[in-house]
C-alpha positions in Angstrom: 0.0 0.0 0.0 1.4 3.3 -1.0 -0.1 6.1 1.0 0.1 9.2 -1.1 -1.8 11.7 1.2 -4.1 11.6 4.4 -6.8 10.7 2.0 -5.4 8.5 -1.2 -3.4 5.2 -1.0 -2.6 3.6 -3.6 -3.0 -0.2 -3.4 0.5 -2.4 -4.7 -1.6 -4.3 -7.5 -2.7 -0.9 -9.2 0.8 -0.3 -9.3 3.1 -2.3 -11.9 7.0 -2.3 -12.2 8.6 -4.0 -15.4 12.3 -4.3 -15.0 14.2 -3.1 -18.1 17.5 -2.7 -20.0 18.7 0.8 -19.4 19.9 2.9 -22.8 22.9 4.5 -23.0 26.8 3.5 -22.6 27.1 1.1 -19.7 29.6 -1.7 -21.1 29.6 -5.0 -20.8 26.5 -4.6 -18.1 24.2 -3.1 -20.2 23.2 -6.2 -22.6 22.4 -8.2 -19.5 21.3 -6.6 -16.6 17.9 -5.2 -16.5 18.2 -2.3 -14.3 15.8 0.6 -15.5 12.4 0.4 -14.1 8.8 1.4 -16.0 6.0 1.6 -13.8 2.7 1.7 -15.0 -0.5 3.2 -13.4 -4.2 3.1 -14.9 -5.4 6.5 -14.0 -8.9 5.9 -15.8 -9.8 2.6 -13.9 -8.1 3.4 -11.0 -10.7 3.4 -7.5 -8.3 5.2 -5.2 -8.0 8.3 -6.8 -10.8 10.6 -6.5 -12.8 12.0 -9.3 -11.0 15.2 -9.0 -7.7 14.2 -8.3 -8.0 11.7 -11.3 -8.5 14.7 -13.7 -5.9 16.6 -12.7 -3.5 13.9 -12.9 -4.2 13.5 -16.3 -3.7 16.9 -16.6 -0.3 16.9 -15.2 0.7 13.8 -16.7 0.8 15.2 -20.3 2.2 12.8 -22.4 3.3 10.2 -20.2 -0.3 9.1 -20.6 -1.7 6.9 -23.1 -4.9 7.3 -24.5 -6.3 4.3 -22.9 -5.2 6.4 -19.5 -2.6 4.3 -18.2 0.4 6.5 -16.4 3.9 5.1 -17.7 7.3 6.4 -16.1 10.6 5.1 -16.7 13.9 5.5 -14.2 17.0 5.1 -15.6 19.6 7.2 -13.5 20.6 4.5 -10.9 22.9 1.9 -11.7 20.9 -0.5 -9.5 16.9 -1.7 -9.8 16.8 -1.2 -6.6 17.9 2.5 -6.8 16.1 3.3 -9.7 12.4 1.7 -8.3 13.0 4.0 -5.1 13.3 6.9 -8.0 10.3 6.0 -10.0 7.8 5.6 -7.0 9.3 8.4 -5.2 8.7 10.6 -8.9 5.1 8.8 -9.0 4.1 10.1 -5.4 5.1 13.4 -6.4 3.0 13.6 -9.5 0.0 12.5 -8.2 0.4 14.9 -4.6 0.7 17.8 -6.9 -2.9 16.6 -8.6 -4.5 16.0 -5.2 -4.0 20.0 -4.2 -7.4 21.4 -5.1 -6.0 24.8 -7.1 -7.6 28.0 -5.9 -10.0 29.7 -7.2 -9.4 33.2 -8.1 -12.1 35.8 -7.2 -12.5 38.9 -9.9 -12.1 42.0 -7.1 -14.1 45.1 -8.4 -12.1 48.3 -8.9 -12.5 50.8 -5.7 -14.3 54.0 -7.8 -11.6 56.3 -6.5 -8.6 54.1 -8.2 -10.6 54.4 -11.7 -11.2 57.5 -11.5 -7.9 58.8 -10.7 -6.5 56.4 -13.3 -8.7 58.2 -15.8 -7.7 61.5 -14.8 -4.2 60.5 -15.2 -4.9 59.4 -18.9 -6.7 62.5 -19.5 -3.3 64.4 -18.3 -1.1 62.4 -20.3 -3.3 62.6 -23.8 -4.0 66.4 -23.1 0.3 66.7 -22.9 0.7 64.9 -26.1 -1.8 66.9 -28.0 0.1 70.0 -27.0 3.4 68.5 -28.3 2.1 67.2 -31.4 2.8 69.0 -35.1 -0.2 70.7 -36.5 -0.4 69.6 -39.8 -2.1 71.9 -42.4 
C-alpha cells in the first residue's frame, strides 16, 4: 500500500513495475542486466484516486499518458533496480500529490471607484500633454 496523502493510497496491485534494460553507454553490463524500471498506473480505472484528483492527474501527466489512460514512467539514472524503483515511485508520489491539491479559485475584485477615476484622470493628463506636443499639420 502506497499512502500518497491523508486521503489516497494507492493499493500495490494498481501499481506495476517491469524491469528493463537501461539505454545508454554502460559496457559490458548493459546487454544483461535489466536495471531501468517502467511503472505503469491506470489512472482511468483506478478506485483510489478521487474523481478530481483523477483529472488533474491527467492533466499533469501530459504525455506520459496513453490514450487508454494508463500513467507510464521510466527510471534510468541508478545503476541499481533497486535505486532506480525508489526513484520511480518516489517521482510517481510526487505527480500524483501535486494533482490531489485542489488549485484556488481566483475571485474577480471590483475596482475601488476612486482608483478608476484617478486612473482616468491620469490618462486625460497624459493625452492632453501629447496633444500639446504634437505638429499641427495643415
Amino acid at each position: 500500500m502506497l499512502q500518497v496523502t491523508t486521503r489516497i493510497s494507492i493499493g500495490d496491485d494498481e501499481i506495476k513495475l517491469h524491469f528493463i534494460r537501461s539505454s545508454g553507454p554502460g559496457g559490458q553490463n548493459v546487454n544483461k542486466v535489466e536495471t531501468a524500471v517502467q511503472l505503469r498506473f491506470d489512472v482511468v480505472r483506478s478506485p483510489s484516486l478521487p474523481e478530481d484528483v483523477r483529472g488533474r492527474l491527467i492533466t499533469l501527466a501530459g504525455s506520459k499518458i496513453s490514450r487508454e489512460g494508463v500513467l507510464t514512467m521510466k527510471s534510468q539514472r541508478h545503476r541499481t533496480q533497486h535505486g532506480n524503483r525508489k526513484d520511480v515511485i518516489r517521482r510517481f508520489t510526487l505527480l500524483v500529490e501535486q494533482a490531489a491539491i485542489r488549485p484556488k479559485i481566483r475571485l474577480r475584485k471590483s475596482i475601488p471607484r476612486k482608483m478608476n477615476e484617478k486612473r482616468l484622470n491620469h490618462k486625460k493628463q497624459r493625452s492632453q500633454i501629447k496633444r500639446i506636443r504634437q505638429k499641427e499639420w495643415s
